[in-house]
N, C-alpha and C positions, 0 to 999 in steps of 0.2 A: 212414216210419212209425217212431215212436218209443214204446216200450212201458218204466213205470218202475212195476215192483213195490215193495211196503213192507209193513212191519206183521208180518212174520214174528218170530220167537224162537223162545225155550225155554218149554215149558209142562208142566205136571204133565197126566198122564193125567184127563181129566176136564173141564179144563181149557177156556177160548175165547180164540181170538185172532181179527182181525177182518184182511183185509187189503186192499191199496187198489192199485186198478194204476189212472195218470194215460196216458192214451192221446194221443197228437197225430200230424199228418201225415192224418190221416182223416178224413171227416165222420164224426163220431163216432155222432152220433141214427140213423144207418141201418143201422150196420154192428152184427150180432151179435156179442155178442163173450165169449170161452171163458174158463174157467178149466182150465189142464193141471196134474201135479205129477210128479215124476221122484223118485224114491226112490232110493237107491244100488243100484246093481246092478241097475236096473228099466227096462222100456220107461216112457217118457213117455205120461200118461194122461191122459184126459178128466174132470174133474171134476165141471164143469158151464158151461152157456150160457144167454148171454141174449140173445133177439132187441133188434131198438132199440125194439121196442114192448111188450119184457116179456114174453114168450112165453119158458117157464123149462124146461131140463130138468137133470135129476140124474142120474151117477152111481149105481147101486143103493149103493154103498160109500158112500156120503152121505146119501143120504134118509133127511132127518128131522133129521140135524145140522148140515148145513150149508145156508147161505141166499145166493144170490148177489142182486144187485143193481146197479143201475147209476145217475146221476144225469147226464141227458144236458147239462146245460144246465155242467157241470165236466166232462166229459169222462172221467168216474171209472166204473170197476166196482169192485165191492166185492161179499168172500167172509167173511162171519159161522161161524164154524166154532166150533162147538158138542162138550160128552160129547168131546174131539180124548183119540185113541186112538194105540198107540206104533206102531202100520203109518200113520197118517197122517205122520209122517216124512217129508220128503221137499224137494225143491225146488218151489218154485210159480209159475206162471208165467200170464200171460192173452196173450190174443194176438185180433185181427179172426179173426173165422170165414174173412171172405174173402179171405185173407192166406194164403197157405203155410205161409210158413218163414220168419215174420217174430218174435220173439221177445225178448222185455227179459231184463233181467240175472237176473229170479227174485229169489224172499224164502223163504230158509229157515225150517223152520217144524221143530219139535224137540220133542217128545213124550216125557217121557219124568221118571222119580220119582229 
């Protein structure tokens, strides 16, 4: 399994950035697949997920500003991050649901005036 995050930066409070994890090694269409984020000094968290047919859940710390997505036929999920706040800070990462501890390199994502 091969997991490559992107789309991270620096953003002013208020701010959106969009990000993009290219997924391989999987059949991609079946497998739900997460958005986590690691803040410095933080446990690694649940963002949001999405089944391979779209079945969505959030975050309470998100709803409403963030939108995940996926586009099976590229192997892509994708996290629309909207109103980005200086606690969304953090490392970002996606990963198969039915995956452990399988993990890509993460997209820093930086919040902040």
């Amino acid at each position: 399994v091969h997991l490559v995050e992107s789309g991270g930066g620096l953003v002013q409070p208020g701010g959106s950035l969009r990000l993009s994890c290219e997924a391989s090694g999987i059949i991609f269409s079946i497998n739900a697949m997460e958005w986590y984020r690691q803040a410095p000094g933080k446990q690694r968290e649940l963002v949001a997920s999405i089944t391979g047919r779209g079945r969505i859940n959030y975050a309470d710390f998100v709803k409403g500003r963030f939108t995940i997505s996926r586009d099976n036929a590229k192997n892509m999920v994708y996290l629309q991050m909207n109103n980005l706040e200086p606690d969304d800070t953090a490392v970002y990462y996606c990963k198969p649901l039915a995956y452990i501890d399988v993990w890509g390199q993460g997209t820093q994502v930086t919040v902040s005036s």
